[in-house]
PANU-376106 format. One record per residue (C-alpha): residue number from 1; residue in three letters; x, y, z. Coordinates in Angstrom, 1 decimal, decimal comma, always signed. Layout:
BEGIN
SITE;NUM;ALA;X;Y;Z
...
This chain:
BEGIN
SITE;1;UNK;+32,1;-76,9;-53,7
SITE;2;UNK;+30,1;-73,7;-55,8
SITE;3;UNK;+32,2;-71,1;-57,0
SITE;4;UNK;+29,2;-68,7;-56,9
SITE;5;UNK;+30,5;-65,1;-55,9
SITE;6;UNK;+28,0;-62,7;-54,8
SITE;7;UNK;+27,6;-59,4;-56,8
SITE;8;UNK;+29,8;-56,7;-55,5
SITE;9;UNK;+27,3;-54,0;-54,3
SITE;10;UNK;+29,6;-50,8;-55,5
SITE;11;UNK;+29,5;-52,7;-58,7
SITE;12;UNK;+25,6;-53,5;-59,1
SITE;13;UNK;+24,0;-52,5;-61,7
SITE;14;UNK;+20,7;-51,0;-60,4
SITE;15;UNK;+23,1;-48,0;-58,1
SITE;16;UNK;+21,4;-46,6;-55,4
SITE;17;UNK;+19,8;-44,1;-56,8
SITE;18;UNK;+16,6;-46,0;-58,1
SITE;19;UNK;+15,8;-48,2;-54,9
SITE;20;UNK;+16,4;-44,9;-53,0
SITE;21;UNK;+14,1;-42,8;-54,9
SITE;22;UNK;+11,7;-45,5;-54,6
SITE;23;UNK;+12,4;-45,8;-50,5
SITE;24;UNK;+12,0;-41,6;-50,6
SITE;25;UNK;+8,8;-42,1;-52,1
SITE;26;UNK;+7,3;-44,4;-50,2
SITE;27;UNK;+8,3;-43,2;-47,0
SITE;28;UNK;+6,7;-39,5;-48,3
SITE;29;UNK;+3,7;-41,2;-49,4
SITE;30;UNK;+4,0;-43,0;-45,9
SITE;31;UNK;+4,0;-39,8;-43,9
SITE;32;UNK;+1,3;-38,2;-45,9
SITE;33;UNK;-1,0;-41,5;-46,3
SITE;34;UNK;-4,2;-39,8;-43,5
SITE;35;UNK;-3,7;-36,2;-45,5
SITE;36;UNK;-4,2;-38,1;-49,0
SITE;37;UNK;-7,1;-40,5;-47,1
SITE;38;UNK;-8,6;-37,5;-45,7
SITE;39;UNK;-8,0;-35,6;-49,1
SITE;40;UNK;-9,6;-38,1;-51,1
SITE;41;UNK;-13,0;-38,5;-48,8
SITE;42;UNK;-13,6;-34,9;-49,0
SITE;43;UNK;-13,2;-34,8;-53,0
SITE;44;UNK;-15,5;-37,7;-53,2
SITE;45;UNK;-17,9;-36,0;-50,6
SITE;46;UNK;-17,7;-32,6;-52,5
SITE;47;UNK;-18,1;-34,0;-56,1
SITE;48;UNK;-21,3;-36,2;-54,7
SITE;49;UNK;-22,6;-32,9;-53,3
SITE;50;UNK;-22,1;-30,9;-56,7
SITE;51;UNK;-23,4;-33,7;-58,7
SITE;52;UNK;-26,2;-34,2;-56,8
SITE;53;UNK;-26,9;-30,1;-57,3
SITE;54;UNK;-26,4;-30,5;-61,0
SITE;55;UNK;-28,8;-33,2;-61,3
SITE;56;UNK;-31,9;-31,7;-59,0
SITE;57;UNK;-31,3;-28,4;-60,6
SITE;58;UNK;-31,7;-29,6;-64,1
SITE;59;UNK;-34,3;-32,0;-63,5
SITE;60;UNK;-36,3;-29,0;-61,8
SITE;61;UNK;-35,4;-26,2;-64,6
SITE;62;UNK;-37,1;-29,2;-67,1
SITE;63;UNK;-39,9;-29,1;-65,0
SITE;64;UNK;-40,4;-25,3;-64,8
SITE;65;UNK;-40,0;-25,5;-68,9
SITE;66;UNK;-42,9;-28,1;-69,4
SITE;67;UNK;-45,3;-25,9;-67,3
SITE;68;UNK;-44,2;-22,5;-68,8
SITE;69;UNK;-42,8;-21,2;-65,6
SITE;70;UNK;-39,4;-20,6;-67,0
SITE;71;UNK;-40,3;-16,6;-67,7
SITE;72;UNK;-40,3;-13,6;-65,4
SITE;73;UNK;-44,0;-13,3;-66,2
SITE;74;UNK;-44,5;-16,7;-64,4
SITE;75;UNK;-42,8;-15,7;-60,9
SITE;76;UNK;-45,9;-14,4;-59,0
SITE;77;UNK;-47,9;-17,6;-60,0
SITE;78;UNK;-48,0;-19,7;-56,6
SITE;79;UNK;-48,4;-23,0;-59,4
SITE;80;UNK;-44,9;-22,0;-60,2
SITE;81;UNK;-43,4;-21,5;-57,2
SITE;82;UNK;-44,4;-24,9;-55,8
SITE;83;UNK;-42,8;-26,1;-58,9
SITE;84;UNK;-39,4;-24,2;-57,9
SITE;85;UNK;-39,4;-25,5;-54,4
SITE;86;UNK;-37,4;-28,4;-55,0
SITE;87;UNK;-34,3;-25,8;-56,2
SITE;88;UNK;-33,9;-24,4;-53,1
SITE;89;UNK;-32,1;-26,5;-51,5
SITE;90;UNK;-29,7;-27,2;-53,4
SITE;91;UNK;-28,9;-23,6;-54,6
SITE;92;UNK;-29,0;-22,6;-51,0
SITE;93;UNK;-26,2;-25,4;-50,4
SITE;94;UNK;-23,8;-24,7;-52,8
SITE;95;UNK;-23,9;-20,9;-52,2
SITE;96;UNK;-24,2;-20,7;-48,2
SITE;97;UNK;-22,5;-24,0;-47,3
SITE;98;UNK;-20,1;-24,9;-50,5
SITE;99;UNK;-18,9;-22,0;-51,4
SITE;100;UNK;-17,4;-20,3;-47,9
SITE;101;UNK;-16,2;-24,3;-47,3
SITE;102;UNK;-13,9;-24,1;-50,8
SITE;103;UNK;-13,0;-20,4;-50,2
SITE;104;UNK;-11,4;-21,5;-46,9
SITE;105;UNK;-9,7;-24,7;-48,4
SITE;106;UNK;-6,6;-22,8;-48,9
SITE;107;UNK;-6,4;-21,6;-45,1
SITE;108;UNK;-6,8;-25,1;-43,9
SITE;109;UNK;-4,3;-26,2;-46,4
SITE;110;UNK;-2,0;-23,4;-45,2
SITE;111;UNK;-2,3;-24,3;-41,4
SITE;112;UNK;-2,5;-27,9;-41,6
SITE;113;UNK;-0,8;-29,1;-44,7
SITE;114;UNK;+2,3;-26,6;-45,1
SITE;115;UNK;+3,3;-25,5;-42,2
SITE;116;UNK;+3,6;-28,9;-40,7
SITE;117;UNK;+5,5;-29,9;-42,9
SITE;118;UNK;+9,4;-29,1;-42,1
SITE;119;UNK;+8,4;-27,5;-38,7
SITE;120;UNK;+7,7;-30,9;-37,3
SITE;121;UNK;+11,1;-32,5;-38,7
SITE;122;UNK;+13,0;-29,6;-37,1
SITE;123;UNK;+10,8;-29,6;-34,2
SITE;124;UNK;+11,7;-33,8;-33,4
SITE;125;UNK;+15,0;-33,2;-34,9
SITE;126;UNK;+14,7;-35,8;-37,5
SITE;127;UNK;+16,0;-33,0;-40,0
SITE;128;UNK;+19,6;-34,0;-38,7
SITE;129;UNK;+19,2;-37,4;-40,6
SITE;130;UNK;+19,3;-35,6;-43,8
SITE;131;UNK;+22,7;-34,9;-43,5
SITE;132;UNK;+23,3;-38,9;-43,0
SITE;133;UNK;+21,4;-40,4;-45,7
SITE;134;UNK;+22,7;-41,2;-49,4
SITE;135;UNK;+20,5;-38,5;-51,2
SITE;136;UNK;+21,1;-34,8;-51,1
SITE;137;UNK;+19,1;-32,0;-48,8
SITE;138;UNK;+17,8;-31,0;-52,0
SITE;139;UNK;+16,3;-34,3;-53,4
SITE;140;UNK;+15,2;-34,9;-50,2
SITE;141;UNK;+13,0;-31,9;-50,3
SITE;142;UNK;+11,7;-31,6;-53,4
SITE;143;UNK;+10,6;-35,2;-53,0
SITE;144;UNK;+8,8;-34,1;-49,7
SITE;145;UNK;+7,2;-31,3;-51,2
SITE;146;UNK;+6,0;-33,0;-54,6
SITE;147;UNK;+3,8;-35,8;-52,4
SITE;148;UNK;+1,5;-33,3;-51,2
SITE;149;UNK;+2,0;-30,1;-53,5
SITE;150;UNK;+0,8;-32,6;-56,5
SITE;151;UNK;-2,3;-33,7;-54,3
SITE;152;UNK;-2,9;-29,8;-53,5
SITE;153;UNK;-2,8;-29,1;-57,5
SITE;154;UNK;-5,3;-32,2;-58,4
SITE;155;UNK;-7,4;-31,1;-55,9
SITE;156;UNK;-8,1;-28,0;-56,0
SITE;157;UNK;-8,4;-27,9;-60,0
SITE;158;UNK;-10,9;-30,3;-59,8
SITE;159;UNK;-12,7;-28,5;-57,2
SITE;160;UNK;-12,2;-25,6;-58,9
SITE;161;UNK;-13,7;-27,1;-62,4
SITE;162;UNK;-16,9;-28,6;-60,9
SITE;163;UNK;-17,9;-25,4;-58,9
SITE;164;UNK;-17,2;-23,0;-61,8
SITE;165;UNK;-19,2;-26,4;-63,8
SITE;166;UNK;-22,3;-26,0;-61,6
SITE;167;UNK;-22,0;-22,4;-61,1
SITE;168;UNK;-22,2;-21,5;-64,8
SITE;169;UNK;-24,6;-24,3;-65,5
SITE;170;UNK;-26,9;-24,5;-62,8
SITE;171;UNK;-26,9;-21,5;-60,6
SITE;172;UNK;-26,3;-17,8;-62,2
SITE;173;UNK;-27,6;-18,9;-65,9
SITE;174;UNK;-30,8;-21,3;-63,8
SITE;175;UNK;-34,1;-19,6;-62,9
SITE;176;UNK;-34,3;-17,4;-59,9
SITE;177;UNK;-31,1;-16,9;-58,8
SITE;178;UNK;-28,6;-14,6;-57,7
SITE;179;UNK;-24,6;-15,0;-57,7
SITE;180;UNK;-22,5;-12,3;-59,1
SITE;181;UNK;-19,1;-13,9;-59,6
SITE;182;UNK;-17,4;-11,3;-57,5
SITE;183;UNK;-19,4;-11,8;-54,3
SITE;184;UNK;-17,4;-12,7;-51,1
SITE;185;UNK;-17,2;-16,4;-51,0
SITE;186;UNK;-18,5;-16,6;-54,5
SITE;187;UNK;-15,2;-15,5;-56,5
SITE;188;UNK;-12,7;-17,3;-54,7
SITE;189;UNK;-14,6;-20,7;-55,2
SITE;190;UNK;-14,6;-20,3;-59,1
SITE;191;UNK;-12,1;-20,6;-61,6
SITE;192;UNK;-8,4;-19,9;-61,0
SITE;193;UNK;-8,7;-18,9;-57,7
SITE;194;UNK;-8,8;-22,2;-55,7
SITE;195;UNK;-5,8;-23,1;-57,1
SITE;196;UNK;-3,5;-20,3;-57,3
SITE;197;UNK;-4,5;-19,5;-53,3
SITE;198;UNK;-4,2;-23,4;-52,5
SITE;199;UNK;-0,5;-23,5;-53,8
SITE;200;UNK;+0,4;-20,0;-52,6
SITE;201;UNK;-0,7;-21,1;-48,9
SITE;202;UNK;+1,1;-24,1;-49,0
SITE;203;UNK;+4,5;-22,6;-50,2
SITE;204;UNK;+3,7;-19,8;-47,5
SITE;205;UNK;+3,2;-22,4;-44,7
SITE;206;UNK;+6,1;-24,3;-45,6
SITE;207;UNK;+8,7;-21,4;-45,3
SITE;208;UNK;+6,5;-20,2;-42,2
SITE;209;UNK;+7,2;-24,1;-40,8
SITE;210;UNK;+10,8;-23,5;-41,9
SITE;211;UNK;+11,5;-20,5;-40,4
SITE;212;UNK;+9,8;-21,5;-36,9
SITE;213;UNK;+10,5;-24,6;-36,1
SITE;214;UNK;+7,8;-25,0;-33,8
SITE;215;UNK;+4,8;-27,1;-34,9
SITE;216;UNK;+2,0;-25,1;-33,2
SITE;217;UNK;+3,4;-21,9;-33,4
SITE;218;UNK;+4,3;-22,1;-37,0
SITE;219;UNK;+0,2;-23,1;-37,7
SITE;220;UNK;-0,7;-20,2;-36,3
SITE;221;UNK;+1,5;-18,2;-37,6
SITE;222;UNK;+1,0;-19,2;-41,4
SITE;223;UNK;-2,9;-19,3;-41,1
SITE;224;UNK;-2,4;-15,5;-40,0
SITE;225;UNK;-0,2;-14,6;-42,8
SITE;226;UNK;-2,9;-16,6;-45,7
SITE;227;UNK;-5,7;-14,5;-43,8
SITE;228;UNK;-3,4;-11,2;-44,0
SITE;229;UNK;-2,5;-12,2;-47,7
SITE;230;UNK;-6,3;-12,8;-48,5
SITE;231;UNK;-7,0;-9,4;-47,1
SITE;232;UNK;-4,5;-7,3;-49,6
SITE;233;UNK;-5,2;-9,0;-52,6
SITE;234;UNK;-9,4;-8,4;-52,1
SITE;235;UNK;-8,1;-4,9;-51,3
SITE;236;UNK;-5,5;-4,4;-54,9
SITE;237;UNK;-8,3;-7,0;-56,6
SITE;238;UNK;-10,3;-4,0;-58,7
SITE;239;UNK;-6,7;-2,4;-59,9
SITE;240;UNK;-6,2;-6,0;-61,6
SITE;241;UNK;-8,1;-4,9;-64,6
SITE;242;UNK;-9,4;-1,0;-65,7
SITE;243;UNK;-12,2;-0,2;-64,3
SITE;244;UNK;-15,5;+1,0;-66,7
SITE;245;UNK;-16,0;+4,3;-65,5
SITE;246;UNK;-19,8;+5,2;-67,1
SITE;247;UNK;-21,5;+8,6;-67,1
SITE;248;UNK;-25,3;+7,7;-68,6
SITE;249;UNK;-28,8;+9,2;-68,3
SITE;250;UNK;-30,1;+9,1;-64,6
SITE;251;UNK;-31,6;+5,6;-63,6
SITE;252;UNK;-29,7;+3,7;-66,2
SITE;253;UNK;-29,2;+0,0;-64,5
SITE;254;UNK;-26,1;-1,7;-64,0
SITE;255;UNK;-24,7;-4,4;-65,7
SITE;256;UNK;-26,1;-7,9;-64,7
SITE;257;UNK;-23,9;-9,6;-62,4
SITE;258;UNK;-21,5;-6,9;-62,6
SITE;259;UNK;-19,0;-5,6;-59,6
SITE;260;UNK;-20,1;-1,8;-58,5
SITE;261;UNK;-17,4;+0,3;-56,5
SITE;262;UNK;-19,5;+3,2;-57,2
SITE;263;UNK;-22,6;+5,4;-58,5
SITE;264;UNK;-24,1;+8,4;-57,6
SITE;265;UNK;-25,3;+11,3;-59,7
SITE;266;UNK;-23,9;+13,8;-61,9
SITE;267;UNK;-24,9;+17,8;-60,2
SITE;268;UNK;-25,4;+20,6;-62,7
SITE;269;UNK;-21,9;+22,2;-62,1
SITE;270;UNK;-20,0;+18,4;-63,3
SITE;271;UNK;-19,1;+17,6;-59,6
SITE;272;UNK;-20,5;+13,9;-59,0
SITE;273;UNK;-22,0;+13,2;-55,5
SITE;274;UNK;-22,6;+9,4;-54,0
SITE;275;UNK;-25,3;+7,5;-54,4
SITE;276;UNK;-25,1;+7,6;-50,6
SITE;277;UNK;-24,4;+11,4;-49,9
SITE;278;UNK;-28,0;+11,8;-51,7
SITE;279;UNK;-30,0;+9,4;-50,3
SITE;280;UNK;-28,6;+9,3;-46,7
SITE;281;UNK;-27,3;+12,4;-45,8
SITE;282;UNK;-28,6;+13,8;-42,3
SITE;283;UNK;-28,5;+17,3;-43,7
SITE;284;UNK;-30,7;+18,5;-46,7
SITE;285;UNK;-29,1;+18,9;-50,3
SITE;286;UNK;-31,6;+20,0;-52,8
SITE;287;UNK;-29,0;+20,4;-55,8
SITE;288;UNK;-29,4;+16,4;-55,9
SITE;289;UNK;-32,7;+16,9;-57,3
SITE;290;UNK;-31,0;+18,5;-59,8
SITE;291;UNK;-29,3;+15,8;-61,5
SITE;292;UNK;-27,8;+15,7;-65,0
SITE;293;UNK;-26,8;+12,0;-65,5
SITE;294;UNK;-25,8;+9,3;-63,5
SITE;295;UNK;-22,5;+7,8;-62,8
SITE;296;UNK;-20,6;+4,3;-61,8
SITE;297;UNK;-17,5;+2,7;-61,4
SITE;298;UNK;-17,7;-1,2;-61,7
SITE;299;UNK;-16,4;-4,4;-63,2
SITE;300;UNK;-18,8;-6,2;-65,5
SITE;301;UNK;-18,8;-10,0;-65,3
SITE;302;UNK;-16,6;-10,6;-68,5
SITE;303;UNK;-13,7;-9,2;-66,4
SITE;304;UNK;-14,2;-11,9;-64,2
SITE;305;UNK;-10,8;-14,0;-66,2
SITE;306;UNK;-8,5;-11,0;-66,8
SITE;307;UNK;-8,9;-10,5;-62,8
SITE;308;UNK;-8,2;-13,9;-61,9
SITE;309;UNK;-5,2;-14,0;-64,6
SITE;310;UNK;-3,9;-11,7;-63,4
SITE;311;UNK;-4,3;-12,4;-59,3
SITE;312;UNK;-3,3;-16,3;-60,3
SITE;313;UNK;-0,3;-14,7;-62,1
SITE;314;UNK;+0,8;-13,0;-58,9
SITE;315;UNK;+0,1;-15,6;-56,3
SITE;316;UNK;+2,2;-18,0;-58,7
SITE;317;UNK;+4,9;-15,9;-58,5
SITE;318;UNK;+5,0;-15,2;-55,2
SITE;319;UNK;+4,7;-19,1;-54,5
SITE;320;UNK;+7,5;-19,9;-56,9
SITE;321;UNK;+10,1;-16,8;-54,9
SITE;322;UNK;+9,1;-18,8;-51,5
SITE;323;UNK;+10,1;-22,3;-52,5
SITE;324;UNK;+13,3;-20,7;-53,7
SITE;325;UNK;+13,5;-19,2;-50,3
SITE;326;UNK;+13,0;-22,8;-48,8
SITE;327;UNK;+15,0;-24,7;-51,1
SITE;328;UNK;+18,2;-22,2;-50,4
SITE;329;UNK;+17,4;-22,6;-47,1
SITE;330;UNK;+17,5;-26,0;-47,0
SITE;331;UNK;+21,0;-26,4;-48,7
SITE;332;UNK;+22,5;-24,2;-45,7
């Protein structure tokens, strides 16, 4: 007869901590597995798109080198512009197509990623099972949230470094174009910005899902709080950093690729007037003839970082107080 005992299971070993952080894990990767396939395709998509950019821009700015139509003096020669046709497309796609697609990345990630994700355990009531399994409400949840908060992160910072790549490289230092960084869809699709507003919206929509318990609802909901959130910060976005304020000689240009909130002319008495109290005012106003110098408020392009710190600084923040919020919540 064998005297082989089996193991006592309270006595193991490997405790149940390992195999359960293992079955947490899979099970999270489980319930994320179309959001990571989906994920995935889109990245591979955009980077194909902004390679494919890099490449056709460079080989065409070559081209415009070898035949000497790399100068301003060049751009009324029809020889040259035939040369610069095959740049159009691709410039056109990143800025009208690429661009608005990335800057709304973190509303879709807002709608569909976070708020879906606790609303839709309270809403089957599978959050109850928490309560019955061998790890805590808290481990549970921070496992939950790491699956797709980490995929959010790598995504959106490599986004974010090949459209500030091609930007820089290809678009607002290449021939014939035009793409201040602080243009509508341009600004939130470089640098910082991706990311800090892709993790922000995700923390938002999880403590919207939280709070709401409704699936539907709670998307709605969260994509209207990211769209009221995106609306403040544009608004507070020029108080991020001092603003040049510059009195010079009348029809002084403005820095290239600079950010003007405002210019208008400088009347004999000190008073400024606006450019557009001038030049559009039903009613006539001979003292701007008069002018004495010229005036502007604006953000050159070298303030583009110290903005973005500074706004990626504040979104972080605020992400970091709302997975507090949830993770106190969550213990209750």
């Amino acid at each position: 007869m064998s005297t082989t005992v089996l193991p006592d299971r309270a006595t193991t070993p490997t405790a149940t901590t390992a195999p359960g952080l293992r079955g947490l894990l899979w099970l999270t990767f489980r319930q994320n597995r179309v959001f990571l396939r989906a994920l995935v395709a889109l990245l591979l998509v955009a980077a194909a798109d902004l390679l494919w950019i890099h490449v056709l821009c460079q080989r065409t700015m070559d081209e415009l080198r070898r035949s000497g139509c790399d100068s301003s003096d060049s751009w009324s020669h029809t020889d040259c512009w035939t040369v610069y046709e095959p740049i159009h497309s691709p410039t056109f796609w990143y800025v009208q197509v690429l661009q608005p697609a990335v800057t709304a990345v973190p509303l879709l990630i807002g709608v569909f990623v976070g708020a879906p994700l606790l609303a839709q355990e309270y809403e089957r009531g599978t959050i109850r099972l928490i309560r019955a399994q061998s790890v805590s409400p808290i481990r549970w949840l921070a496992v939950r949230l790491a699956v797709p908060g980490l995929a959010v992160l790598a995504a959106s910072g490599l986004l974010a470094v090949l459209m500030t790549w091609v930007w820089w490289t290809d678009i607002v230092h290449g021939p014939y174009a035009f793409d201040p960084p602080f243009q509508f869809f341009t600004y939130p699709a470089l640098g910082l910005a991706p990311i800090a507003w892709s993790v922000f919206a995700l923390s938002l929509g999880v403590l919207v899902g939280q709070l709401v318990r409704r699936l539907v609802p709670a998307m709605f909901l969260a994509g209207a709080l990211v769209a009221v959130a995106v609306g403040l910060v544009r608004w507070a976005r020029p108080y991020f950093h001092p603003i040049v304020d510059q009195v010079a000689a009348v029809g002084t240009p403005q820095p290239t690729n600079a950010w003007l909130l405002g210019r208008g002319i400088v009347l004999p008495d000190g008073t400024r007037a606006s450019t557009d109290t001038c030049l559009f005012s039903f009613q006539d106003n001979p003292s701007c003839d008069i002018a004495t110098a010229s005036w502007a408020r604006f953000h050159p392009a070298d303030h583009l970082v110290p903005i973005q710190l500074v706004e990626a600084g504040l979104l972080l923040t605020l992400s970091a107080l709302l997975l507090l919020t949830v993770f106190r919540r969550i213990r209750a």
